[in-house]
N, C-alpha and C positions, 0 to 999 in steps of 0.2 A: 504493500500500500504506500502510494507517496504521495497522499496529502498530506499525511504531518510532514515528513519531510518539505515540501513545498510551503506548507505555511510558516514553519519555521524558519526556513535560507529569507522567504518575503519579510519577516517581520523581523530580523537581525541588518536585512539590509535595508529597510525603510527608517529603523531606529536609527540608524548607524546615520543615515545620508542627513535626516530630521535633526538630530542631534546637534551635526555642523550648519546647514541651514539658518544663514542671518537673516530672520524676520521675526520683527517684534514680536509676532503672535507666537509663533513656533514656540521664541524664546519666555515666553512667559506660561505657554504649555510644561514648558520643560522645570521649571520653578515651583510648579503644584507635582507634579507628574516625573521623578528622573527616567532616562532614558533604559533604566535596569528594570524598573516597575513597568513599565512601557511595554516593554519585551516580553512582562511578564502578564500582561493584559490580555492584552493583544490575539493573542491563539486562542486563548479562554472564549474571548467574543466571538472571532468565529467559530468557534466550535458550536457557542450556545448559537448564533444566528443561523446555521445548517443543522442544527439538531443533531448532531454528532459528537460523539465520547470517543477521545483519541487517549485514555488512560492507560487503556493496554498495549498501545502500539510499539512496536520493534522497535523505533527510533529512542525510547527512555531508556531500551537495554543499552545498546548504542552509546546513548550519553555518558550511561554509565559507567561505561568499558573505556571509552575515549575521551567525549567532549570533560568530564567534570577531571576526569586525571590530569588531559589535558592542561587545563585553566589550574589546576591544584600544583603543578610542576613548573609552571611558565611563571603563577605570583610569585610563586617561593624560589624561584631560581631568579628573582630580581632584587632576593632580600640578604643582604649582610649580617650577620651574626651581631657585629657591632652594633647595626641599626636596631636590631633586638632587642640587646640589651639598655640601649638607649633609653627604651623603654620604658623598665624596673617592674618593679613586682606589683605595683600598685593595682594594675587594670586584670591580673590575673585572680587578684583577692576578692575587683568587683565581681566576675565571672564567678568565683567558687562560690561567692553569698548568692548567687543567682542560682545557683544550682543546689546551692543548703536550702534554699527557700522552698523551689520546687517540691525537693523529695519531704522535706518536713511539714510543710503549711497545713494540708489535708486533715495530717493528725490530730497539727496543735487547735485545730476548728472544730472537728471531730471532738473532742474532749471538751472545748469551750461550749457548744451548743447541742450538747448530747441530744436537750428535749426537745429540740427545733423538728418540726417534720420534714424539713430536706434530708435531715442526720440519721432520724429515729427511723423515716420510713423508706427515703428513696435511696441514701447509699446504706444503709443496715438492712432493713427490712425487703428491699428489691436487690439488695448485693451490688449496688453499682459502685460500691466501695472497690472490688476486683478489677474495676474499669481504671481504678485511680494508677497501680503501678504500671501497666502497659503504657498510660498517657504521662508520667514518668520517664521512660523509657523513651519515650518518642520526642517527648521535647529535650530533652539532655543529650542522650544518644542517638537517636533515629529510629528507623523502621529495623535492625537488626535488634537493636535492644528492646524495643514494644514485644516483638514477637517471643524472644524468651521471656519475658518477665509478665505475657499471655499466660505462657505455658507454666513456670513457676507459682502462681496466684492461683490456677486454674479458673481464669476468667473465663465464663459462658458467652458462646457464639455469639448468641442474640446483645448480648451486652455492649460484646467488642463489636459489633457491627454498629450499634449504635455513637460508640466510643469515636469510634473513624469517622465517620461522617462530624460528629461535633469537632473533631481536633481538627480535621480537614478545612473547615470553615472558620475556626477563631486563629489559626495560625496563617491562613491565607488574609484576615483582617489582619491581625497582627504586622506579619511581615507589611501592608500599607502602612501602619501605625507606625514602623520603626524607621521606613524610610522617611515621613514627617519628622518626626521628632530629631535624627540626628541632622536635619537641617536645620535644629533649632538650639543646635546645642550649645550656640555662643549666647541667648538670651537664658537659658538656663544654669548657664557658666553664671552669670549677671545676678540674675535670682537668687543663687545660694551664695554667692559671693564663693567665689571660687577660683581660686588666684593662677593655679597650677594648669592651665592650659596652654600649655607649648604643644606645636605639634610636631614629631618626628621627624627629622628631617635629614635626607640622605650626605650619609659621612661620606661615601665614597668619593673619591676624585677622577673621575674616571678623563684618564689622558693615554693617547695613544690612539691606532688603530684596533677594533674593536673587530669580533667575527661578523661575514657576513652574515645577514638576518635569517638568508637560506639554509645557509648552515647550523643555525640554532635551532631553525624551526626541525630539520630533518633529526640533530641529534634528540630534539624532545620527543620528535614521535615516533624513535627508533627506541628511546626508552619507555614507553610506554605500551609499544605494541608487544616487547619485550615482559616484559609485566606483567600483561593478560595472560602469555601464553604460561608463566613461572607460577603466577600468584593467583589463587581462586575467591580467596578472602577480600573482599574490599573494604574492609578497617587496614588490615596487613597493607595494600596495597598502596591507600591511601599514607600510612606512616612512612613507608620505604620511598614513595615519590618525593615528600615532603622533602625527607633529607637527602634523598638524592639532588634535590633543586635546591638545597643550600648548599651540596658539595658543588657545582657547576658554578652558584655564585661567588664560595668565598675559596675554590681553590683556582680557579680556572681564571689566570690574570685580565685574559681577552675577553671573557664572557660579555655580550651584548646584553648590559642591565635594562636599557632603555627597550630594548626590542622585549623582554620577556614580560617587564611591565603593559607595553601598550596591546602586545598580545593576549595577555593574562587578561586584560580589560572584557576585549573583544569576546575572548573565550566565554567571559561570565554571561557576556549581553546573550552568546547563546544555548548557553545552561537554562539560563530565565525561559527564555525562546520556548523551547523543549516542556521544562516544566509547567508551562503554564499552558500546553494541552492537558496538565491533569486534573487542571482548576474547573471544575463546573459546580457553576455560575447557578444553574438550576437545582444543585444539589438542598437537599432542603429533609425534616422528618428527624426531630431528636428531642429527648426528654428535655422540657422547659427548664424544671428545677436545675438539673443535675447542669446545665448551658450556663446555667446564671452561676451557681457555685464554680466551674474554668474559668468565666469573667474574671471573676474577684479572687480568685489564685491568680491567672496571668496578671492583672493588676497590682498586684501587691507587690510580685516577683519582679515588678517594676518599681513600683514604690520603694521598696528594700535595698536594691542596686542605688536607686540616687539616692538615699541618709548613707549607702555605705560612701558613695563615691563623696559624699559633700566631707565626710568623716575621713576620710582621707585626703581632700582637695586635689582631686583627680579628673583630670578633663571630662564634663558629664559625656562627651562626645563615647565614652567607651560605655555606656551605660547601656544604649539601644546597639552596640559593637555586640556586649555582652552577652545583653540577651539573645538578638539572634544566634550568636553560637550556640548558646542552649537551645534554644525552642526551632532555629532555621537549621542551624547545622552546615555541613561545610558547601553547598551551594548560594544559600540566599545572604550569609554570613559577610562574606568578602563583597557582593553585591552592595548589602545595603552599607558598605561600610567607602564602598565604591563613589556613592552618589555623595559622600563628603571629603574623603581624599582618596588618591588612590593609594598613596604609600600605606598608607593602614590596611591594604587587602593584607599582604602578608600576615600580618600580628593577628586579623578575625580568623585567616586559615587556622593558625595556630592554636587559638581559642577555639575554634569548632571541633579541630581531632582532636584536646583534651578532654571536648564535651562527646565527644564518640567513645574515646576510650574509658569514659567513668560512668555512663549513662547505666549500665547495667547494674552496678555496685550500688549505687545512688537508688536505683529502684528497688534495688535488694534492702536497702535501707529502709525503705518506704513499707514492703510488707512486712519485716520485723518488728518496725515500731505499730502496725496495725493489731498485726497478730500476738503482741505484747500488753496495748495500751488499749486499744478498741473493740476487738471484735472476739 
């Protein structure tokens, strides 16, 4: 089938061309709208405007295997160790309270509102308490960790099918929510009074002649095709790309930094592309109560992030960085981090496979203190 494939190349090169496009309108499109969200639109409309579900399509194994390794080897092969570190620990400590938040909150409500009948009847009495570690799992780590920590809980089908359709729909809000807000992160800098917003900025010097572009692009995708064929695991895969694109950056004198940046871009614009055939728009049918209690967990797991980041004076700008690694993961992560600079894809990579590789444990955490304190 290649209408995804064709809606996808059409909507990576209408973003792409829209994007550069000097006209006032365009450009104040692009000020509500970034060009990454755009991308992510886009295939969802038409899919809903032809009445068509492109979720199962060939093309998201595809991305899988290629386009997101891709874009995950080209950021991080534009980033310096030293830019890293640059860094400090600060934006890592907002990320782990974002993920202490997640797996605890449920509990600590659970316990505060025992006799409320969302508590008493809908996740006790209906068990959609089960629902709570899988969605755990899925905003932390992804869909590998949702599925074991399914299996671990023994969440019931009917449950989890309802579970997916709601995360489905608040993380697709979400991710809009996150692209607003980190456009707004110098008035919230302002708000909490928050002095510490430098943004990273590249130490390298880069002098001399540099590889051609051709040559980078083919050594990326000779490591990557390589990879597929070695690696079955795609947390594995994702880790070994990762540091392979920081050995390329910080051993390899010649490496084109600038070429793996502006490709690394590109790449994301069509990860979004892709994903956002699996966005429908028509999707609709989830328990009321149990919709409003994810609200007010994702909010809070916001909330939480900015007292932690004001308590440390840390650019709020890592706040919605953050949370997408938890809750977007290492696709939408670099994305929304994209539409406020690009140097920061690197660091959200980074943040998102810490949030792949803990999302299990983190949920494991969640039905412990269940199965100890509540149920």
């Amino acid at each position: 089938m290649w209408a995804p494939w064709v809606i996808s190349g059409f909507t990576v090169i209408a973003v792409y061309y829209l994007d550069r496009w000097e006209n006032r309108h365009i450009k104040s499109l692009f000020d509500w709208i970034p060009a990454i969200l755009l991308a992510y639109i886009i295939p969802a409309i038409i899919s809903y405007a032809f009445n068509v579900d492109y979720s199962q399509a060939e093309i998201h194994n595809f991305s899988r295997d290629y386009f997101i390794p891709l874009a995950i080897i080209a950021v991080m092969s534009s980033l310096s160790l030293g830019q890293l570190k640059s860094i400090g620990y600060k934006p890592i400590l907002v990320f782990v309270a974002g993920s202490f938040f997640i797996a605890v909150f449920p509990i600590v409500l659970m316990l505060l509102f025992s006799e409320s009948e969302l508590i008493s009847k809908t996740l006790v009495t209906e068990n959609y308490w089960m629902g709570i570690p899988p969605i755990v799992g899925s905003w932390i780590g992804g869909s590998t960790s949702q599925l074991v920590l399914k299996e671990l809980v023994e969440c019931p089908e009917n449950i989890f099918l309802t579970v997916l359709v709601m995360d489905n729909i608040l993380v697709n809000v979400w991710t809009i929510l996150m692209f607003q807000t980190i456009k707004k992160s110098e008035i919230l800098n302002k708000w909490f009074r928050v002095s510490d917003v430098a943004i990273p900025e590249d130490i390298r010097l880069e002098k001399g002649s540099k590889w051609n572009p051709w040559l980078c692009a083919l050594v990326l995708l000779i490591i990557v095709v390589v990879s597929n064929y070695l690696i079955d695991s795609f947390i594995v895969k994702v880790v070994l790309l990762s540091f392979l694109g920081l050995a390329l950056s910080n051993f390899l004198s010649k490496w084109n930094f600038g070429f793996a940046l502006k490709s690394g871009g590109i790449l994301i614009i069509v990860v979004m592309a892709v994903l956002g055939l699996k966005l429908q728009i028509a999707t609709l049918g989830f328990n009321l109560p149990f919709f409003g209690f994810l609200c007010v967990w994702l909010l809070g797991h916001f909330i939480f992030m900015v007292l932690v980041a004001k308590a440390l004076n840390v650019n709020m700008a890592w706040v919605p960085i953050a949370s997408m690694a938890n809750v977007g993961g290492i696709a939408t992560a670099p994305a929304v981090t994209a539409a406020y600079n690009l140097k920061w894809m690197p660091h959200a990579i980074v943040l998102a496979i810490l949030s792949m590789a803990t999302g299990t444990f983190w949920g494991m955490l969640t039905i412990w203190l269940f199965r100890s304190f509540v149920v």
